[in-house]
C-alpha positions as CSV (number, residue, x, y, z in Angstrom):
1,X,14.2,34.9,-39.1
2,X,12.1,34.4,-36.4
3,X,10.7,31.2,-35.0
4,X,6.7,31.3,-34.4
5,X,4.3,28.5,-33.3
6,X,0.9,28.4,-34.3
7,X,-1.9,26.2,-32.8
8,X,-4.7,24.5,-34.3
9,X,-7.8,22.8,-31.9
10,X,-9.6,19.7,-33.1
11,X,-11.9,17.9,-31.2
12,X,-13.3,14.2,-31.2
13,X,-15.4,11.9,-29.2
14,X,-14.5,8.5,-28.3
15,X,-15.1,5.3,-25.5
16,X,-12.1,3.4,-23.9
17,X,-11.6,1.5,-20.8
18,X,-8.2,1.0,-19.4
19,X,-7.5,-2.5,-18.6
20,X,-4.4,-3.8,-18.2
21,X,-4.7,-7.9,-19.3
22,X,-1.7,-8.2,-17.9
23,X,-3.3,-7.7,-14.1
24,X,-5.7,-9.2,-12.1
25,X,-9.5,-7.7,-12.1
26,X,-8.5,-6.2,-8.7
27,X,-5.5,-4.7,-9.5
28,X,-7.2,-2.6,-12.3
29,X,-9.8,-1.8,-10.1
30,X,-7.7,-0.2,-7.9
31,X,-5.2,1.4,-10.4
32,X,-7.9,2.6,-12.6
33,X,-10.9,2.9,-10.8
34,X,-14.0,4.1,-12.7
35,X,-12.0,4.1,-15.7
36,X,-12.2,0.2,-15.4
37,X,-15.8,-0.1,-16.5
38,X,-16.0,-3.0,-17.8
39,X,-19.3,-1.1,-20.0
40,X,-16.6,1.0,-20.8
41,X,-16.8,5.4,-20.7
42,X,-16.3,8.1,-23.3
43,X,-15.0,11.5,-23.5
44,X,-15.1,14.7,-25.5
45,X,-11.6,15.1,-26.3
46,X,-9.7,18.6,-27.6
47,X,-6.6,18.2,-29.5
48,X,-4.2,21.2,-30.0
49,X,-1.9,20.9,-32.6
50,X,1.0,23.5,-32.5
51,X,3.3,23.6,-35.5
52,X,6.4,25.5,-35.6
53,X,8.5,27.4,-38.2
54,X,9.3,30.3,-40.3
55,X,6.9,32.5,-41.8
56,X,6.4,32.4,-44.8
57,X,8.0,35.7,-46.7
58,X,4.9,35.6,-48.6
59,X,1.8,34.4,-47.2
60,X,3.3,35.5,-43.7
61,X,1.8,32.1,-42.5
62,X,4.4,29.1,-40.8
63,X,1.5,26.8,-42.5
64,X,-2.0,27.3,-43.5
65,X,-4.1,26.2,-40.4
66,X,-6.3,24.8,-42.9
67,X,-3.4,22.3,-43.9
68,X,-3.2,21.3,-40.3
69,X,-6.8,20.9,-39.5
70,X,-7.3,18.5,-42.5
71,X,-4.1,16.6,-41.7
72,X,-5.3,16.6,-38.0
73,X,-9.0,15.6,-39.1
74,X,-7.5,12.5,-41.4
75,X,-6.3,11.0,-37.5
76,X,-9.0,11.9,-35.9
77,X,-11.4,10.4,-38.4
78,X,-10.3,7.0,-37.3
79,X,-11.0,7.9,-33.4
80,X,-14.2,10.0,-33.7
81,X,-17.2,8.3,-32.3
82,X,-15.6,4.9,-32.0
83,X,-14.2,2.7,-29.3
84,X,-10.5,3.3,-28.9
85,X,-9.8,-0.4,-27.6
86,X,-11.6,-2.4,-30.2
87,X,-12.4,0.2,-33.4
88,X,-9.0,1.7,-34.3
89,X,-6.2,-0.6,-35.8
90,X,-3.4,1.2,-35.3
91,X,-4.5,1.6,-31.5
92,X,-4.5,-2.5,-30.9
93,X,-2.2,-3.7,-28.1
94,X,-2.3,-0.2,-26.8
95,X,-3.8,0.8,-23.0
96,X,-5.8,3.8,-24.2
97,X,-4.9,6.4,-21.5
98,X,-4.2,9.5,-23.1
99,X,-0.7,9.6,-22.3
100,X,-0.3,6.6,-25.1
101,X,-3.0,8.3,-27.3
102,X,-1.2,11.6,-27.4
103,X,2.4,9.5,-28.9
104,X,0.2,7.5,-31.4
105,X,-1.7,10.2,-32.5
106,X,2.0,12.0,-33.1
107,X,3.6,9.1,-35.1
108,X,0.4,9.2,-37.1
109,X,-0.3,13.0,-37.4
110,X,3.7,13.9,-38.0
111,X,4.4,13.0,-41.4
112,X,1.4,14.7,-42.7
113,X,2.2,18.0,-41.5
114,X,2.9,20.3,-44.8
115,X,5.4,23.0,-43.9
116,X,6.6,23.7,-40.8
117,X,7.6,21.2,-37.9
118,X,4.7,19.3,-35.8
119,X,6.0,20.9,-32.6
120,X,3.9,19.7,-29.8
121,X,0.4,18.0,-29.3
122,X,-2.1,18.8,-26.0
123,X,-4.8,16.6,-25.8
124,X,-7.5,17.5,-23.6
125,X,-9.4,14.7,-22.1
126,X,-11.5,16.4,-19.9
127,X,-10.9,20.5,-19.5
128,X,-8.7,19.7,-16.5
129,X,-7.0,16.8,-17.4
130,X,-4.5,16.7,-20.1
131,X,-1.4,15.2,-22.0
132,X,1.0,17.1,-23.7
133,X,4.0,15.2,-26.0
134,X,6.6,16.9,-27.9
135,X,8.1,13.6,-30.2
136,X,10.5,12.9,-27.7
């Protein structure tokens, strides 16, 4: 049987700044630049959400999309409109870059997937800037 991977988009807004406590206001300054606004800054982000698997001898389908995007839009709930540093639990003692949003988006999105395997996430934080993670 074949192997096919189908794609879902979701999108959310959200504000972060990244700060690293752990340096001196110079140091993030000048690792992180305008993304150290201390007033912080938002973005529109895209998620892609690509699940893999066997179709379905039946429906034809490796999961109903709709599936996904509900699972997808129970995360993303918690990140829409809100401030990633001080507004979402499960984010707290996390540097909101979206290389670490991408992972805990995964360990929350994962288990929720219905059929199929969550194969990889892409999330978009600006339409040229963007992490991809795979659970690895």
């Amino acid at each position: 049987m074949p192997t096919v991977r189908v794609t879902r988009r979701v999108h959310f807004s959200a504000a972060h700044r990244l700060h690293n406590p752990a340096l001196s206001a110079e140091e993030n300054e000048r690792i992180f630049g305008l993304c150290n606004s201390p007033n912080w800054h938002g973005h529109n982000y895209e998620l892609d959400v690509t699940v893999e698997g066997t179709p379905d001898p039946v429906t034809g389908y490796v999961v109903d999309l709709g599936h996904v995007r509900a699972a997808a839009e129970a995360v993303i709930g918690d990140l829409d409109h809100r401030n990633l540093n001080v507004d979402v639990p499960w984010l707290q003692g996390i540097l909101p870059s979206t290389e670490n949003l991408v992972v805990a988006i995964w360990d929350r999105l994962a288990p929720s997937i219905p059929s199929g395997r969550l194969a990889r996430l892409v999330l978009w934080e600006t339409p040229r800037n963007s992490a991809e993670y795979s659970g690895e």
